[in-house]
C-alpha positions in Angstrom: 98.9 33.1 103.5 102.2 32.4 104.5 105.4 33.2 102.5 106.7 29.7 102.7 106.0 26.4 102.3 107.6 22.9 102.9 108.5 20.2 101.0 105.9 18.1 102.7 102.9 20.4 102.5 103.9 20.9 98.9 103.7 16.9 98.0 100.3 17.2 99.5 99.0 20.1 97.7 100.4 18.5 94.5 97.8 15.9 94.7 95.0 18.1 94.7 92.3 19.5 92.6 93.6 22.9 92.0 97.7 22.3 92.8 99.6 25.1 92.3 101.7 26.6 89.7 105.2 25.8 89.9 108.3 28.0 88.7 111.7 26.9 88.7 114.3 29.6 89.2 117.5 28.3 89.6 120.5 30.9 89.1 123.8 32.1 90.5 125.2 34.9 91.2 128.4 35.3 88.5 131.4 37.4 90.4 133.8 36.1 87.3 135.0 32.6 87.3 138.2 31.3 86.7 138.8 30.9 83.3 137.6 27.8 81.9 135.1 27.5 84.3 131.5 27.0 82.8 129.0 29.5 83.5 126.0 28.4 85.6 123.5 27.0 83.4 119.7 27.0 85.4 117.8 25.8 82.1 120.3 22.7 81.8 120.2 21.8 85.5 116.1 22.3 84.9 115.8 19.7 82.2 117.8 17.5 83.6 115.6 17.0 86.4 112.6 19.4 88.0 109.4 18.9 90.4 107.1 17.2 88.1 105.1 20.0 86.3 107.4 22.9 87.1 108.6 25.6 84.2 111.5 27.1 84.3 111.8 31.4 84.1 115.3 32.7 83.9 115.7 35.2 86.4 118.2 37.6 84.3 116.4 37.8 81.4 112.3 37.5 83.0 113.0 38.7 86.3 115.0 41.6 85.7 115.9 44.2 83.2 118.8 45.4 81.7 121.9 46.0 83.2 123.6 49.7 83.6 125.1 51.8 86.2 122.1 53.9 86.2 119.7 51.1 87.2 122.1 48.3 88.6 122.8 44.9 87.8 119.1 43.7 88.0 116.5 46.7 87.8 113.1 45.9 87.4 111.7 44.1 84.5 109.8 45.4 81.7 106.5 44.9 83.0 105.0 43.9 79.7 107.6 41.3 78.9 107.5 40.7 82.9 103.8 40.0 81.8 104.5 37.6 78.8 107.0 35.6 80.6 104.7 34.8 83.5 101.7 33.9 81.3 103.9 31.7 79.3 104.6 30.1 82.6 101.5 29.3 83.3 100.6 31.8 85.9 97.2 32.7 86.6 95.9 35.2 89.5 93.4 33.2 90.7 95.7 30.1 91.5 98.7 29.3 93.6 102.1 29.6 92.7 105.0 27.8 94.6 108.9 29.4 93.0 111.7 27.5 94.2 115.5 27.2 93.2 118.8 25.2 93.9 118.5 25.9 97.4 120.0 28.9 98.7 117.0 30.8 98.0 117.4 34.0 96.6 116.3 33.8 93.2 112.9 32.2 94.3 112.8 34.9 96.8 113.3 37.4 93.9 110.2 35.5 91.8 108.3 36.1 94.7 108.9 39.8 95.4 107.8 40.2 91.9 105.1 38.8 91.9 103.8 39.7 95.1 104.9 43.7 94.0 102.9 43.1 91.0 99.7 42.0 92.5 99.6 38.2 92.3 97.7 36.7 95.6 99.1 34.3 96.4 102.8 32.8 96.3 105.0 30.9 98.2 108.5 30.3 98.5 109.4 26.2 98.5 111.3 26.2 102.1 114.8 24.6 101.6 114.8 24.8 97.1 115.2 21.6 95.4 117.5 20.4 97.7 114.5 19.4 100.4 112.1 17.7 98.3 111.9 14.3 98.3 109.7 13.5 95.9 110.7 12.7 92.1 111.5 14.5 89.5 110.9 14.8 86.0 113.2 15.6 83.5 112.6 17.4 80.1 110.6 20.8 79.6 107.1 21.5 80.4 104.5 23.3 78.4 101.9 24.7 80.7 98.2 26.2 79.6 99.1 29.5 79.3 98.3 31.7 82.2 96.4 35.4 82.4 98.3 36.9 85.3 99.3 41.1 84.4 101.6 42.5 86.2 100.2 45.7 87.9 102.9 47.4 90.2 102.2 47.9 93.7 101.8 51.2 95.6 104.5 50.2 98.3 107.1 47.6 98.5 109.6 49.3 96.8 112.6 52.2 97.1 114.6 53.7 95.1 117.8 55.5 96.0 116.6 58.7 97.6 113.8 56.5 99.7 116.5 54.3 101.0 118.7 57.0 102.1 115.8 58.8 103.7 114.8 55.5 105.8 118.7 55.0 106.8 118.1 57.9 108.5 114.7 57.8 110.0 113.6 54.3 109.6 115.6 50.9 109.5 117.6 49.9 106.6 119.3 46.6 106.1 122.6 45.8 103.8 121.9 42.4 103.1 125.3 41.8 102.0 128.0 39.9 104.2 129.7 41.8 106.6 133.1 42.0 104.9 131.4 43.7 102.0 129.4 46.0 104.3 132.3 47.2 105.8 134.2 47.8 102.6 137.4 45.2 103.1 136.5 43.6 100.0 134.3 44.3 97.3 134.7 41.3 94.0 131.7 43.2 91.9 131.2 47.3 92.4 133.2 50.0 92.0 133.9 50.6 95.5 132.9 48.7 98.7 130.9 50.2 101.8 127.5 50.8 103.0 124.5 53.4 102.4 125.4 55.7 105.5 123.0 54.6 108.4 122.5 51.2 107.0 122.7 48.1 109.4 124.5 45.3 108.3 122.2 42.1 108.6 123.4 39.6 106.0 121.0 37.0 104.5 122.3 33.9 105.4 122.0 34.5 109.2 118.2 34.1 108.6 118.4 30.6 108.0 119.6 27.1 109.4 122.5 24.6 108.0 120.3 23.3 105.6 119.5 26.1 104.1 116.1 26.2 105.4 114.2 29.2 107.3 115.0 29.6 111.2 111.7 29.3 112.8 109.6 32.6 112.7 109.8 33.4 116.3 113.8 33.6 115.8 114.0 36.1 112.9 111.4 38.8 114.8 114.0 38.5 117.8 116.7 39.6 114.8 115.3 41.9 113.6 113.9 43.3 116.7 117.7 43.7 118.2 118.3 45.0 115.2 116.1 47.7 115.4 112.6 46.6 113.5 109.9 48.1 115.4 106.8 46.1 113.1 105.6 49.9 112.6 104.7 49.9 108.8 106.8 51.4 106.3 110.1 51.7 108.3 112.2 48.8 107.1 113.8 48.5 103.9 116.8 46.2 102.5 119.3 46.3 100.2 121.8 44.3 98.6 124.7 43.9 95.8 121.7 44.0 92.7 118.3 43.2 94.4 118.6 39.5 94.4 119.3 38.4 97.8 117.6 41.7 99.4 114.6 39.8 98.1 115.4 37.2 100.5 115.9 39.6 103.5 112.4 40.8 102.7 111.3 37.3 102.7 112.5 36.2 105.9 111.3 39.6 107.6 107.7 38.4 105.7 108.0 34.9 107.8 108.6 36.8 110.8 105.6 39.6 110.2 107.4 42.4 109.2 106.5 44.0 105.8 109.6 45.7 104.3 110.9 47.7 101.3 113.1 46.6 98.9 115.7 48.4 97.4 116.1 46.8 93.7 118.6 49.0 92.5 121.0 48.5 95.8 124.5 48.8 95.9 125.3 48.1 92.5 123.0 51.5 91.4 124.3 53.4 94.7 128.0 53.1 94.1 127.7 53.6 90.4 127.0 57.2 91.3 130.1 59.1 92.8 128.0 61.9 94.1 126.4 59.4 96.8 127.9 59.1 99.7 129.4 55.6 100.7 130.5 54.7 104.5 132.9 52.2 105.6 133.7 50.0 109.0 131.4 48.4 111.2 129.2 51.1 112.5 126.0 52.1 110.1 127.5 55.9 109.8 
C-alpha cells in the first residue's frame, strides 16, 4: 500500500463501507518564542475545525516519551500508554488509518512511523495536511468506538546511537536537518551544532513541492540515489533534531521505495553526550 494518499482519494474512501480511521496530529516544533507569544495549541486548532470523524492524539505526550539528555527530546513512547492512546483513538489493526497535520507534515509522518514500527498494516500519510483538503470540516471533539490495535515493536526500522554511527560509516546516513544546522553555523535548540561524522546533509523540505505536497516518486529516488541510496536493504538511516522530521525523511524515501532507519533519539540524544564525536562544515567528515 502506498505511504500517501491525496486529498481526493481520501474524500472517496470516506464514503465507503469500511473508511478509514482518521488521526489528527497537528504540532510545532517550539525553539522558544518571543515572550508573549502563545504556545502552539494542536487540540484548539482541532476543535475548532477537523476532517469530519478525525481524533486528535497529541504528539508529545502519545507519540513520544519523556524528555532527557539521555533519550532526546522525543524518545519513544511507552508502548503500553503508546497502546492506550491509539485504542482510545479508535485504531484497530484490521482497518485503515489516514494521520494528517497542519500541513508541513512531520508530525503525521511521526504517527506513521509509529505505527507502522509497531505493526499496524496499514497507514497512510494525508498528502499536503489539512491544508489540501477541500472538503468540510467539523468542529468539536470526536468519540470513536474504541479500537484493539497493541503496539508490538518491530525487528528493524529503528537505530539507536551506536547503529547510526556504524551506518555513517558503512551505509548511508541522512541529517534531516537544514543545512545551516548541519554544518554547525547555528544551532537555536542543542548544546552544540554539527553533524554525526559521515552523515549526509539531506534536509526534509527538499523532498517536497511549494505546497507542501510530496515531489513525485520518481524525483526523490533520483535524490536519494545522487545522494548515495543504493535501494540495498538496511543501508539508509536518518536523523534529525528529536525524531520528528527524520520521520518525514523516512517517509519520503518510503514514496520513493527505499526502506530506511530512523534514528529517534537524533541530534538532540547525540550531542547531549560529550564523548560523541560531532563534525562541522559541509563535508559528511
Amino acid at each position: 500500500m502506498n505511504a500517501i494518499i491525496t486529498a481526493s482519494e481520501l474524500a472517496s474512501e470516506l464514503t465507503g463501507e469500511t473508511p478509514p480511521v482518521l488521526l489528527d496530529i497537528r504540532w510545532q516544533l517550539s525553539t522558544g518564542k518571543a515572550a508573549g507569544e502563545p504556545a502552539f495549541d494542536g487540540r484548539a486548532e482541532y476543535v475548532a475545525g477537523h476532517l469530519p470523524g478525525a481524533v486528535f492524539v497529541d504528539l508529545d505526550a502519545e507519540l513520544a516519551g519523556h524528555a532527557g539528555p539521555d533519550h532526546g527530546r522525543h524518545p519513544l513512547p511507552d508502548l503500553a500508554e503508546l497502546g492506550a492512546a491509539l485504542r482510545a483513538a479508535g485504531v484497530r489493526a484490521d482497518r485503515d488509518v489516514v494521520v494528517y497535520d497542519g500541513g508541513q507534515g512531520w508530525a503525521a509522518a511521526r504517527a506513521w512511523w509509529l505505527l507502522r514500527w509497531t505493526g499496524h498494516p496499514s497507514v497512510r500519510v494525508l498528502d499536503g495536511g489539512l491544508a489540501a483538503w477541500q472538503g468540510p470540516l467539523e468542529t468539536g471533539t470526536v468519540t470513536p468506538e474504541p479500537g484493539t490495535f497493541t503496539p508490538a515493536p518491530g525487528a528493524t526500522g529503528l537505530l539507536d546511537a551506536d547503529g547510526a554511527a556504524a551506518l555513517a560509516r558503512s551505509g548511508l546516513l541522512l541529517d534531516a536537518r537544514a543545512t545551516e544546522r548541519y554544518r554547525g553555523d547555528v544551532e537555536p535548540i542543542d548544546r552544540v551544532g554539527g553533524h554525526i561524522p559521515g552523515a549526509v546533509s539531506a534536509p526534509t523540505t527538499q523532498n517536497v513541492g511549494p505546497e507542501g505536497r510530496f515531489r513525485p516518486a520518481g524525483e526523490l529516488a533520483a535524490r536519494f540515489k545522487a545522494l548515495g541510496a543504493t535501494g540495498e536493504p538496511g543501508q539508509v538511516g536518518v536523523y534529525c533534531g528529536s525524531g520528528v522530521s527524520g520521520a518525514h525523511e523516512v517517509l519520503a524515501l518510503a514514496v520513493a521505495g527505499i526502506d530506511a532507519q530512523l534514528y529517534v533519539g537524533s541530534w538532540s540524544q547525540w550531542s547531549a553526550d560529550e564523548s560523541r564525536p560531532v563534525a562541522t562544515g559541509p563535508d559528511p567528515q
